[in-house]
N, CA, C and O atoms as CSV, one atom per row, in Angstrom:
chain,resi,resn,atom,element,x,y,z
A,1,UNK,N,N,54.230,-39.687,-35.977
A,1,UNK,CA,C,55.628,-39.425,-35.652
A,1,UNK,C,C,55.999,-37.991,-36.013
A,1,UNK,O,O,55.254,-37.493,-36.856
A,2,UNK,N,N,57.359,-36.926,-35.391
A,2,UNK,CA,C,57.183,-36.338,-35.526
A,2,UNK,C,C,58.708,-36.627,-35.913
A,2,UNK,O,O,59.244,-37.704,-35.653
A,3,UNK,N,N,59.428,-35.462,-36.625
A,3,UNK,CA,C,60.936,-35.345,-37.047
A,3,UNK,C,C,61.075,-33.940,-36.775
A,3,UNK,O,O,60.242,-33.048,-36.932
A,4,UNK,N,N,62.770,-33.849,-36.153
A,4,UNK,CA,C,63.161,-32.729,-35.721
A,4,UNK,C,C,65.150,-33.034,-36.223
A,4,UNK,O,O,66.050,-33.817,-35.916
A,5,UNK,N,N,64.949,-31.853,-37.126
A,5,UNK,CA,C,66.217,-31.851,-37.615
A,5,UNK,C,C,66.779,-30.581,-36.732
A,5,UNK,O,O,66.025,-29.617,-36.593
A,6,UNK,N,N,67.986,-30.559,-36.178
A,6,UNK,CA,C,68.656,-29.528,-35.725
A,6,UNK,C,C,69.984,-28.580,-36.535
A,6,UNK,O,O,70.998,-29.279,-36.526
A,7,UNK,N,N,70.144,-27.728,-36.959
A,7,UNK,CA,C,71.340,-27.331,-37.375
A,7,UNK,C,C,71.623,-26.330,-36.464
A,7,UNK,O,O,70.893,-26.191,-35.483
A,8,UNK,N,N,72.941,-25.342,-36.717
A,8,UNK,CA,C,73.536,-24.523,-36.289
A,8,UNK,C,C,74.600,-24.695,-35.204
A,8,UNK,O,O,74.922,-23.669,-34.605
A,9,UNK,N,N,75.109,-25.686,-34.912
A,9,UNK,CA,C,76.247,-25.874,-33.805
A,9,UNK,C,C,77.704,-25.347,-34.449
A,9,UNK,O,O,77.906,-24.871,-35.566
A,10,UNK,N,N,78.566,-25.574,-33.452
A,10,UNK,CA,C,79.798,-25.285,-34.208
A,10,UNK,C,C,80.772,-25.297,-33.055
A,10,UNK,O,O,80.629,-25.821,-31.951
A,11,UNK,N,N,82.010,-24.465,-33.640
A,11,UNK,CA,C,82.829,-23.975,-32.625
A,11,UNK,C,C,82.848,-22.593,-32.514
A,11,UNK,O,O,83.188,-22.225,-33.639
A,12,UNK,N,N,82.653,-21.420,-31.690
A,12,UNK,CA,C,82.952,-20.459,-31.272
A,12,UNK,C,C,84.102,-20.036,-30.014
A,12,UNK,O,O,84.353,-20.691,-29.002
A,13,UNK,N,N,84.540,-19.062,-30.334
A,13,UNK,CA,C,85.557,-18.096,-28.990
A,13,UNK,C,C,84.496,-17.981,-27.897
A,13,UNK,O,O,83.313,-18.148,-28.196
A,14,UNK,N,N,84.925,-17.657,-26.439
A,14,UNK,CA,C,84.180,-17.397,-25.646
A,14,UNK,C,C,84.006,-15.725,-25.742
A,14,UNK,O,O,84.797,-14.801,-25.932
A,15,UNK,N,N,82.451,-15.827,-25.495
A,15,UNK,CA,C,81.674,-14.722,-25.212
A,15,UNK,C,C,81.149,-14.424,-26.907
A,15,UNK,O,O,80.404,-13.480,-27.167
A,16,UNK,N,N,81.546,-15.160,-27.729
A,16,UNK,CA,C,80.474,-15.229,-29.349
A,16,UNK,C,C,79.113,-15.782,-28.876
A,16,UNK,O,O,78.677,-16.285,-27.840
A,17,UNK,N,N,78.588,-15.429,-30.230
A,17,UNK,CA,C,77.573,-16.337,-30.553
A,17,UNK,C,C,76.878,-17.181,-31.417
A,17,UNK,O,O,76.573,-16.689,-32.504
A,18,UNK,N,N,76.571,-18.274,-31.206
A,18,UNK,CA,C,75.842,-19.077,-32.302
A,18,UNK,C,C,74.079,-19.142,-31.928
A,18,UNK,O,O,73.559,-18.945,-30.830
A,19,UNK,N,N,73.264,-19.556,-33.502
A,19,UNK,CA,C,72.264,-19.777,-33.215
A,19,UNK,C,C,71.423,-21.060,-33.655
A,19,UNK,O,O,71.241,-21.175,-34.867
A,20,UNK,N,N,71.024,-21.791,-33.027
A,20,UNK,CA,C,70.565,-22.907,-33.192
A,20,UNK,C,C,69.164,-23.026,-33.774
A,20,UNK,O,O,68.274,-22.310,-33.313
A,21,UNK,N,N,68.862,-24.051,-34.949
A,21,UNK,CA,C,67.532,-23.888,-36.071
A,21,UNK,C,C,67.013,-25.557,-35.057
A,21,UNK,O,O,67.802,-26.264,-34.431
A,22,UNK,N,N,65.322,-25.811,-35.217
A,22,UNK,CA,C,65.100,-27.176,-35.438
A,22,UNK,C,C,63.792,-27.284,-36.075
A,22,UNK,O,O,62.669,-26.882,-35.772
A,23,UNK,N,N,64.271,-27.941,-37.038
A,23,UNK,CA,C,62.913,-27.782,-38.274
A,23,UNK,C,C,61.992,-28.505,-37.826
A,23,UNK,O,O,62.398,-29.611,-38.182
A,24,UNK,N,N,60.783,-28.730,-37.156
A,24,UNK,CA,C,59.797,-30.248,-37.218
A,24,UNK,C,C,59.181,-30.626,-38.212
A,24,UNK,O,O,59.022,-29.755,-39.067
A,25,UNK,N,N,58.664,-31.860,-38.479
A,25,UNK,CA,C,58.335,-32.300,-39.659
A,25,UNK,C,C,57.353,-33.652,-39.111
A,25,UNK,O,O,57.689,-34.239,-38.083
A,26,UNK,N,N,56.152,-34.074,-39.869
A,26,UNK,CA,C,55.345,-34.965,-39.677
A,26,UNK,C,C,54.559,-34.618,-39.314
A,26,UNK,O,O,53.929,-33.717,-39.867
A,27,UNK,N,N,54.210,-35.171,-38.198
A,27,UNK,CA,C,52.530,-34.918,-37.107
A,27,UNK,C,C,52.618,-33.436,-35.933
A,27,UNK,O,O,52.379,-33.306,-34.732
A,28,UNK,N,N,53.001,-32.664,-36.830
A,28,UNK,CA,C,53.582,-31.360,-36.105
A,28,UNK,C,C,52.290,-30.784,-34.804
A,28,UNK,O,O,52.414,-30.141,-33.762
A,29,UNK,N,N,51.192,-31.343,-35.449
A,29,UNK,CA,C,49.784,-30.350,-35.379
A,29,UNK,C,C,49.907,-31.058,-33.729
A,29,UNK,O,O,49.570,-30.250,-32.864
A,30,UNK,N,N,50.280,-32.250,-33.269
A,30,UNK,CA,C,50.524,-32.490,-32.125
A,30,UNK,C,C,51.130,-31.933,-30.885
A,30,UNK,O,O,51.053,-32.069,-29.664
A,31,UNK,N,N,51.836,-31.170,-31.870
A,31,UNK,CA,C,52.801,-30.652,-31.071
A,31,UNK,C,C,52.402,-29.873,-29.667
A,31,UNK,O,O,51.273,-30.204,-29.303
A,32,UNK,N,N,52.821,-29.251,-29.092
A,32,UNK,CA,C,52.216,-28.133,-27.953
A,32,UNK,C,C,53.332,-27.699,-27.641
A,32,UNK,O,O,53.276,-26.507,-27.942
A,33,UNK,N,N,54.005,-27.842,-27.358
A,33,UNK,CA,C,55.661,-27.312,-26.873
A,33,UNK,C,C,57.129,-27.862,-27.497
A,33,UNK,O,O,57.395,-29.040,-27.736
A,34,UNK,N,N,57.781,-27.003,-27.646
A,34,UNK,CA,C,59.071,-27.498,-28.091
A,34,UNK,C,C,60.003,-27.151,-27.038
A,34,UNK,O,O,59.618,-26.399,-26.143
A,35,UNK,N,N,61.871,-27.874,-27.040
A,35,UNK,CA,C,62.225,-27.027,-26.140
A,35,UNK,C,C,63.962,-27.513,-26.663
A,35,UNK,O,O,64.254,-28.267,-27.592
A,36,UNK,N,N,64.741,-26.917,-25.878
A,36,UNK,CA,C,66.367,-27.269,-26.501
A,36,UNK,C,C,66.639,-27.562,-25.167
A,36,UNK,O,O,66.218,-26.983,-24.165
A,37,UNK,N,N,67.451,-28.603,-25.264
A,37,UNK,CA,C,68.430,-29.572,-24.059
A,37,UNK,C,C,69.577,-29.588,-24.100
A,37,UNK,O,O,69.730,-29.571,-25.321
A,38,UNK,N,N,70.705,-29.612,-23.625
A,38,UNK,CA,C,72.270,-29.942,-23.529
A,38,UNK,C,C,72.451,-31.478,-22.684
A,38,UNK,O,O,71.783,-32.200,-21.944
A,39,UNK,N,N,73.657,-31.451,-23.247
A,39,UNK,CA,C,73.968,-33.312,-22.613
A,39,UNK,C,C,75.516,-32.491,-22.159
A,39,UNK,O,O,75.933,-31.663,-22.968
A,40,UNK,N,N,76.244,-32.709,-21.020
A,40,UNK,CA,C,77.403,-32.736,-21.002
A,40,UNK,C,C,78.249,-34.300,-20.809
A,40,UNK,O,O,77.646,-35.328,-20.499
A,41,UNK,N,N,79.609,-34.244,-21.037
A,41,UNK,CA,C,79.889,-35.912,-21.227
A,41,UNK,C,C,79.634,-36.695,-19.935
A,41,UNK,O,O,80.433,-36.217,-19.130
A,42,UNK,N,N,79.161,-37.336,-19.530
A,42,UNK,CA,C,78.549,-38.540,-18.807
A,42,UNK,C,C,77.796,-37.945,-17.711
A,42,UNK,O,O,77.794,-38.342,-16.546
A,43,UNK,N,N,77.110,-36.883,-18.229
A,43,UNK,CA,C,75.727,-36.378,-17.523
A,43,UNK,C,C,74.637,-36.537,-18.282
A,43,UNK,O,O,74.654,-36.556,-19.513
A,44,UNK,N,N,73.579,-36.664,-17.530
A,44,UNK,CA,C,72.088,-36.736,-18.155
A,44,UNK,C,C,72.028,-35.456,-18.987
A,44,UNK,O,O,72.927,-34.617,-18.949
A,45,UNK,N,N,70.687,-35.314,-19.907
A,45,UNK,CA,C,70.284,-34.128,-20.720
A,45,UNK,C,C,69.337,-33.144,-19.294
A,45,UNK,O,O,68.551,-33.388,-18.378
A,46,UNK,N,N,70.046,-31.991,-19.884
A,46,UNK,CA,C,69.109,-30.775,-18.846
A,46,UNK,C,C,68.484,-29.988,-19.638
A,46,UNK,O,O,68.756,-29.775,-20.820
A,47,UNK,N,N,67.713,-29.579,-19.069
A,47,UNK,CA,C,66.630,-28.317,-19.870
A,47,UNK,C,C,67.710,-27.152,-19.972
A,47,UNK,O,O,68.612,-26.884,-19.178
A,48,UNK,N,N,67.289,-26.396,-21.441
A,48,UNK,CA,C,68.197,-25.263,-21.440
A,48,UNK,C,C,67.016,-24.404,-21.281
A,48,UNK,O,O,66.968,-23.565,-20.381
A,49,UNK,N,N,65.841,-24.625,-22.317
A,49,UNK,CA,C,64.619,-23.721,-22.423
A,49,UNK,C,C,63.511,-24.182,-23.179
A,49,UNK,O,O,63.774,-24.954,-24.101
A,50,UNK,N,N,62.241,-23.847,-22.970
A,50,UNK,CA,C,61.263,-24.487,-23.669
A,50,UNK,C,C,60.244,-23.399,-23.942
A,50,UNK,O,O,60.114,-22.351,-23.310
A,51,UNK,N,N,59.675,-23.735,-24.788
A,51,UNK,CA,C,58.503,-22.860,-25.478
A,51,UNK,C,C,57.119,-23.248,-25.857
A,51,UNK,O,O,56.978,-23.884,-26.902
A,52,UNK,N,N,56.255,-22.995,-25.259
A,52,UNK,CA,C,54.697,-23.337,-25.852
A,52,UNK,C,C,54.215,-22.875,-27.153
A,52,UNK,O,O,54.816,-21.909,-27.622
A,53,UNK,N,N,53.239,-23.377,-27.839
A,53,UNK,CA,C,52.648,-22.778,-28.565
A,53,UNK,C,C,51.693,-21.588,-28.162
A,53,UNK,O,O,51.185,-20.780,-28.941
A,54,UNK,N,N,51.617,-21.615,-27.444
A,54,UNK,CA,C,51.479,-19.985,-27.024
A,54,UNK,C,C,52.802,-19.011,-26.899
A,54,UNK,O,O,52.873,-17.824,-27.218
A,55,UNK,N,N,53.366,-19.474,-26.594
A,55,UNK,CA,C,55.253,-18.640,-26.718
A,55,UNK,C,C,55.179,-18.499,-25.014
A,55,UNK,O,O,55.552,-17.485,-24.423
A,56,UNK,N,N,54.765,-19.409,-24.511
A,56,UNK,CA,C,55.475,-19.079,-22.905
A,56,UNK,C,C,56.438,-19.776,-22.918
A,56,UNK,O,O,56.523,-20.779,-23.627
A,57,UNK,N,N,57.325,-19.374,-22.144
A,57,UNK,CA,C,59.015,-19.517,-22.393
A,57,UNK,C,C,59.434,-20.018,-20.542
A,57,UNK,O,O,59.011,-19.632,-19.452
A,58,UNK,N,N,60.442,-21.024,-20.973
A,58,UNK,CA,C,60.610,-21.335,-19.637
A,58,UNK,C,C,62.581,-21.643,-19.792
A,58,UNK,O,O,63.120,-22.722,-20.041
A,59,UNK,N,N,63.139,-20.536,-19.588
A,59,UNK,CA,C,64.868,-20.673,-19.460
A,59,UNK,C,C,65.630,-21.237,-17.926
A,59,UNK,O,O,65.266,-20.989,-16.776
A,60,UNK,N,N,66.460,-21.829,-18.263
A,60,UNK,CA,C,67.108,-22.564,-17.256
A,60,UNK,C,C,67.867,-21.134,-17.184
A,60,UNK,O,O,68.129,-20.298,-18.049
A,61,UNK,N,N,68.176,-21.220,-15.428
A,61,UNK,CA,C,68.680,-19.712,-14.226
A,61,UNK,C,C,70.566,-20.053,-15.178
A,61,UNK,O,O,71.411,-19.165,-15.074
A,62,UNK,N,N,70.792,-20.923,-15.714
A,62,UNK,CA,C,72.166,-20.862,-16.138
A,62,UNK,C,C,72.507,-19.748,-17.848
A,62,UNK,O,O,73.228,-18.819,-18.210
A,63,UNK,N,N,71.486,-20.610,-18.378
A,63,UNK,CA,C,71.702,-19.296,-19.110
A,63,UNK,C,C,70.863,-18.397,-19.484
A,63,UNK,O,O,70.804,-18.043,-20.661
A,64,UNK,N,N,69.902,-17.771,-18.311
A,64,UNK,CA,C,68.791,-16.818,-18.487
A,64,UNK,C,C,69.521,-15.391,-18.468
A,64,UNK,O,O,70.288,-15.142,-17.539
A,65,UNK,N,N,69.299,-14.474,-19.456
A,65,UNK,CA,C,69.931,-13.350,-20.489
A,65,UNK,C,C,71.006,-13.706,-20.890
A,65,UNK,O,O,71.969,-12.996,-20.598
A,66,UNK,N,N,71.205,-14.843,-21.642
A,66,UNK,CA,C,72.319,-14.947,-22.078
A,66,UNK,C,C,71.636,-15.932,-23.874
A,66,UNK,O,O,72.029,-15.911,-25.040
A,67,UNK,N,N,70.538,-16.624,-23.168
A,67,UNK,CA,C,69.728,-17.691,-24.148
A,67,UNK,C,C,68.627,-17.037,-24.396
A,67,UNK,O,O,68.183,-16.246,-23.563
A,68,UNK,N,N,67.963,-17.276,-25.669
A,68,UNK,CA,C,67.028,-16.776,-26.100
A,68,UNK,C,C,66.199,-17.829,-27.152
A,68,UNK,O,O,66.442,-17.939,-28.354
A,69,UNK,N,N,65.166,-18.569,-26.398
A,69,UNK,CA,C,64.401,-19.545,-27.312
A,69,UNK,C,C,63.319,-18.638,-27.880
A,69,UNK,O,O,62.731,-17.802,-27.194
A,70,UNK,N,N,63.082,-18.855,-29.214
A,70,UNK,CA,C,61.769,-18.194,-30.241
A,70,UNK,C,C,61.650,-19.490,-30.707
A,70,UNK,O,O,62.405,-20.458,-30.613
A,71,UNK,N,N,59.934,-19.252,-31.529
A,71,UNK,CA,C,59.759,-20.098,-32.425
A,71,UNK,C,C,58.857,-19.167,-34.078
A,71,UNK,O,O,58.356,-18.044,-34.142
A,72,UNK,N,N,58.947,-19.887,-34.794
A,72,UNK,CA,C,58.699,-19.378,-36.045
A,72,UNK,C,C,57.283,-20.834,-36.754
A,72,UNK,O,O,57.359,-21.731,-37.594
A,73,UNK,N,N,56.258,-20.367,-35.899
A,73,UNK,CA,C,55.170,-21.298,-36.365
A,73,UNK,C,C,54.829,-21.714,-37.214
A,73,UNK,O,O,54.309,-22.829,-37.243
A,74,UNK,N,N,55.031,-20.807,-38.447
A,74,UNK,CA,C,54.747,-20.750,-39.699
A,74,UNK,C,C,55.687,-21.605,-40.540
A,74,UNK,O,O,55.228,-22.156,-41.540
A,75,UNK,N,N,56.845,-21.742,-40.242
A,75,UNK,CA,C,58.064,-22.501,-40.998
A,75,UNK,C,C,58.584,-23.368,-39.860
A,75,UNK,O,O,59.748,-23.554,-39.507
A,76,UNK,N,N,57.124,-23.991,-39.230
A,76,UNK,CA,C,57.357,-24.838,-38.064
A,76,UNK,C,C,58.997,-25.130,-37.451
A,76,UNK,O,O,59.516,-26.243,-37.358
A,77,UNK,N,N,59.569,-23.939,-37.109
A,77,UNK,CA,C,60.993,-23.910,-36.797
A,77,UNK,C,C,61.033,-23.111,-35.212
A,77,UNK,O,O,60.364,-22.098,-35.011
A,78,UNK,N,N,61.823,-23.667,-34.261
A,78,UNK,CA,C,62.252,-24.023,-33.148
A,78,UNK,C,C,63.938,-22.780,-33.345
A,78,UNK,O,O,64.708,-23.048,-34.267
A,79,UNK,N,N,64.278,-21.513,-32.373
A,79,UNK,CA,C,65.808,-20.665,-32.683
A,79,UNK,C,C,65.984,-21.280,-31.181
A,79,UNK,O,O,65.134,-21.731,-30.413
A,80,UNK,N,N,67.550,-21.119,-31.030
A,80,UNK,CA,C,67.650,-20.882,-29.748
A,80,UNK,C,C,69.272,-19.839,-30.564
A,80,UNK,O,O,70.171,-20.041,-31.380
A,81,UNK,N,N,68.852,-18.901,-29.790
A,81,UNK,CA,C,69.862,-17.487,-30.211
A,81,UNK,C,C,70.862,-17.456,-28.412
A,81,UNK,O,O,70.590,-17.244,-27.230
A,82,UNK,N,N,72.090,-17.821,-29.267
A,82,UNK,CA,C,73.052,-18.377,-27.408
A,82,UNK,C,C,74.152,-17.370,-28.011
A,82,UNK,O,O,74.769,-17.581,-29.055
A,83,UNK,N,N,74.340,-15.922,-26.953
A,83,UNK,CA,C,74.878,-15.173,-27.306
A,83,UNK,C,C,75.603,-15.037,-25.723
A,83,UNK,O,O,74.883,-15.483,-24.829
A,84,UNK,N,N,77.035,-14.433,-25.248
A,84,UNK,CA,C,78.107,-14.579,-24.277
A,84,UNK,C,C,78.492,-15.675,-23.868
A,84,UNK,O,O,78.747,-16.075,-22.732
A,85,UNK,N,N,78.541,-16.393,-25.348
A,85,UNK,CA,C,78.803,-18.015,-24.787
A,85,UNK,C,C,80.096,-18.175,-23.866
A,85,UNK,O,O,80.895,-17.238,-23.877
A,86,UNK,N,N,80.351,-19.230,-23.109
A,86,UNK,CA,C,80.926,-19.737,-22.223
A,86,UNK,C,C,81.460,-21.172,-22.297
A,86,UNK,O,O,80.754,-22.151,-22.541
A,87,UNK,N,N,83.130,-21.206,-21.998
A,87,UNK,CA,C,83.312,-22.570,-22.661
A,87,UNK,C,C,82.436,-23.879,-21.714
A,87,UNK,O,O,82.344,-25.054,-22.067
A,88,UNK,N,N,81.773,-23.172,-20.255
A,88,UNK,CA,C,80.797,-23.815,-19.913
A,88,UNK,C,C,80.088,-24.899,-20.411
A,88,UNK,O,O,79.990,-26.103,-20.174
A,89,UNK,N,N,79.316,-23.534,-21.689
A,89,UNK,CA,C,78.783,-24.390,-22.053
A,89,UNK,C,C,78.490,-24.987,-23.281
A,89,UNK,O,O,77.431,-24.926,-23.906
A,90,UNK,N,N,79.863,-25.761,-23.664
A,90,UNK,CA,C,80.259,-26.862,-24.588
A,90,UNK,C,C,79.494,-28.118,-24.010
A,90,UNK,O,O,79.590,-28.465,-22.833
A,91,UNK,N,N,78.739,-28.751,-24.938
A,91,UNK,CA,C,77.715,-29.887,-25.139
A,91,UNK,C,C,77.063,-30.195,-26.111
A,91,UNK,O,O,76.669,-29.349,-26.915
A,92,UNK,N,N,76.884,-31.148,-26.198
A,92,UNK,CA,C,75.603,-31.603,-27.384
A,92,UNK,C,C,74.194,-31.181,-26.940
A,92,UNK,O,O,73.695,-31.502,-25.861
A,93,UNK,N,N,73.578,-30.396,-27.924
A,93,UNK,CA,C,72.307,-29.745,-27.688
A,93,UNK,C,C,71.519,-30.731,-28.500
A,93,UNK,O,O,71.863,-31.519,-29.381
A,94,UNK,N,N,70.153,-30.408,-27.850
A,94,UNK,CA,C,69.167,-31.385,-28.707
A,94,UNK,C,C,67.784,-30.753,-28.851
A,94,UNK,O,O,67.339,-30.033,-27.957
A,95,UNK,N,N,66.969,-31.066,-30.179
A,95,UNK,CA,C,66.104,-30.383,-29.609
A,95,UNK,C,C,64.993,-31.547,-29.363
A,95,UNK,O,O,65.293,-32.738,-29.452
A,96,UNK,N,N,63.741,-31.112,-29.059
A,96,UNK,CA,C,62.929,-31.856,-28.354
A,96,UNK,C,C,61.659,-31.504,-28.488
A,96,UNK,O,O,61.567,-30.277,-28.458
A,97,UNK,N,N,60.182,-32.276,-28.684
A,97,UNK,CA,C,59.040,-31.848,-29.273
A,97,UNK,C,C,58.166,-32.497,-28.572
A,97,UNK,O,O,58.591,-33.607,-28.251
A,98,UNK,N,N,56.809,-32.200,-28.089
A,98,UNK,CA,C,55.753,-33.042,-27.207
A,98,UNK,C,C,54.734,-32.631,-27.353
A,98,UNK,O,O,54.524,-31.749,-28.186
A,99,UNK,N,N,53.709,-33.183,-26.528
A,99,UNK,CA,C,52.348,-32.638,-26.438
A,99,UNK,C,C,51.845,-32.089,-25.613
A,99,UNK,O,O,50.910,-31.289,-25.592
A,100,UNK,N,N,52.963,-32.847,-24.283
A,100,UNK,CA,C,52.875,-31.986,-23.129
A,100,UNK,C,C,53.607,-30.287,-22.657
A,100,UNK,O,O,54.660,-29.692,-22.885
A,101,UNK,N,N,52.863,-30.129,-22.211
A,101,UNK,CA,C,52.803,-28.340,-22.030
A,101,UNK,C,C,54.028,-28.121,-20.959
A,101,UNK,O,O,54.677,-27.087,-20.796
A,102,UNK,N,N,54.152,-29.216,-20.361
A,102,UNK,CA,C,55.400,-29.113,-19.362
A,102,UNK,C,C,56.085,-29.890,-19.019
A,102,UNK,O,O,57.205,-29.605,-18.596
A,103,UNK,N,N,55.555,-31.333,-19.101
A,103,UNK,CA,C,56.969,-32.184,-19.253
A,103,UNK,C,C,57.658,-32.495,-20.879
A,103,UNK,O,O,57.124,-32.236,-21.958
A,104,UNK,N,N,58.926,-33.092,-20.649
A,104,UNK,CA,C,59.518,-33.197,-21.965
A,104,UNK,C,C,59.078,-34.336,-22.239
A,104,UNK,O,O,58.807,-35.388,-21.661
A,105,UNK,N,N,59.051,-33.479,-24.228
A,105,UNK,CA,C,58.220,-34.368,-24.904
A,105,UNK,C,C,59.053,-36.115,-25.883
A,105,UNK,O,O,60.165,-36.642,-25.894
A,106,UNK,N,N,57.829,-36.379,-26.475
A,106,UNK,CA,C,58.616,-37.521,-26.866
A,106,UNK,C,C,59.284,-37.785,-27.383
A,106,UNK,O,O,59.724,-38.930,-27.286
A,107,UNK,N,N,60.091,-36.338,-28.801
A,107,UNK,CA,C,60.541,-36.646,-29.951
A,107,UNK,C,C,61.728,-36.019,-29.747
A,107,UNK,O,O,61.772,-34.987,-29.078
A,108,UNK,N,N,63.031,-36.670,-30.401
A,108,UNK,CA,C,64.696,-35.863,-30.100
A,108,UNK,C,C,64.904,-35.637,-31.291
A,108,UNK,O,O,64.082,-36.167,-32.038
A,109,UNK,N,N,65.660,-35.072,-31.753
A,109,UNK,CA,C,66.445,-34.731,-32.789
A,109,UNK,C,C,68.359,-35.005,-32.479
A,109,UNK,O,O,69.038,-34.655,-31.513
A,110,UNK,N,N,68.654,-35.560,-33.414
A,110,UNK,CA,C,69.954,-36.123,-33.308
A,110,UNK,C,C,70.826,-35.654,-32.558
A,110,UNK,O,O,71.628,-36.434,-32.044
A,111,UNK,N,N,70.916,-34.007,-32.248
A,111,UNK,CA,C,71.713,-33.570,-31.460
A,111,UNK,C,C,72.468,-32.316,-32.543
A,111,UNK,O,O,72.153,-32.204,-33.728
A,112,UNK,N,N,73.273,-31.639,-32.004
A,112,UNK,CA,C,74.471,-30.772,-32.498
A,112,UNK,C,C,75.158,-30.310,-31.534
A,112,UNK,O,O,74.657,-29.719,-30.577
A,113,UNK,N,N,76.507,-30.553,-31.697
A,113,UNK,CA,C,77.423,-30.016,-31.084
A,113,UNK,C,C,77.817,-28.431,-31.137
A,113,UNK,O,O,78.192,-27.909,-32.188
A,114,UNK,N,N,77.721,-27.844,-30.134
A,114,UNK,CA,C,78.281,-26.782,-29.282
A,114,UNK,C,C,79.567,-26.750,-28.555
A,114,UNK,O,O,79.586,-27.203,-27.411
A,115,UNK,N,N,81.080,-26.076,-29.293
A,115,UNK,CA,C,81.946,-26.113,-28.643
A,115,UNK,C,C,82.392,-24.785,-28.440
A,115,UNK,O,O,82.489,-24.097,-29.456
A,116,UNK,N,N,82.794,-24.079,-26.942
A,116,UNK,CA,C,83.114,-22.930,-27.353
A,116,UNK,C,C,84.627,-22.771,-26.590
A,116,UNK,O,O,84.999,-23.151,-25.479
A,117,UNK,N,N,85.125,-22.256,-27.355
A,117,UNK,CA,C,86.847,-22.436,-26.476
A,117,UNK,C,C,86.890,-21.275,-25.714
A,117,UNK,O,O,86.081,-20.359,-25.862
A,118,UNK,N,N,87.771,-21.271,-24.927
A,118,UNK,CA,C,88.891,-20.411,-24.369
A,118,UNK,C,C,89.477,-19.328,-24.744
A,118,UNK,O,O,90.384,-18.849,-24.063
């Protein structure tokens, strides 16, 4: 099993920024890709961006130069750095962990809320 704690949500003004942490924990060595998702209210979860363990990076056209997924291998930690935010895009983010290299993987993390006003 793997565990993925998320912090960093909040509320921000539009066009701030927040940055999102997700620690993994357990059977990490499984891992192969991580990636961060949004839920809006009574929509499915969408890809925001994902990252290999190689660091190939795959950003959704909504917020590509605006999102910025890294990872920090060493302190098995997952950023997503969301800078000209948009009250757009207010949602619950999640992050997400697998083995697969390109579809999403099996493990969620509880979520954090992202609100950004007006």
């Amino acid at each position: 099993q793997v565990q993925l704690v998320e912090s960093g949500g909040g509320l921000v003004q539009s066009g701030g920024s927040l940055r999102l942490s997700c620690v993994a924990s357990g059977r990490i060595f499984s891992i192969n890709a991580m990636g961060w998702y949004r839920q809006f209210p009574g929509k499915q979860r969408e890809l925001v961006a994902r990252i290999t363990n190689d660091g190939v990076t795959n950003t959704a056209d909504s917020v590509k130069g605006r999102f910025t997924i890294s990872r920090d291998n060493a302190k098995n930690t997952m950023y997503l750095q969301m800078n000209s935010l948009k009250p757009e895009d207010t949602a619950v983010y999640y992050c997400n962990a697998g083995r697969s290299y390109v579809n999403v993987g099996d493990y969620w993390g509880q979520g954090t809320q992202v609100t950004v006003s007006s």
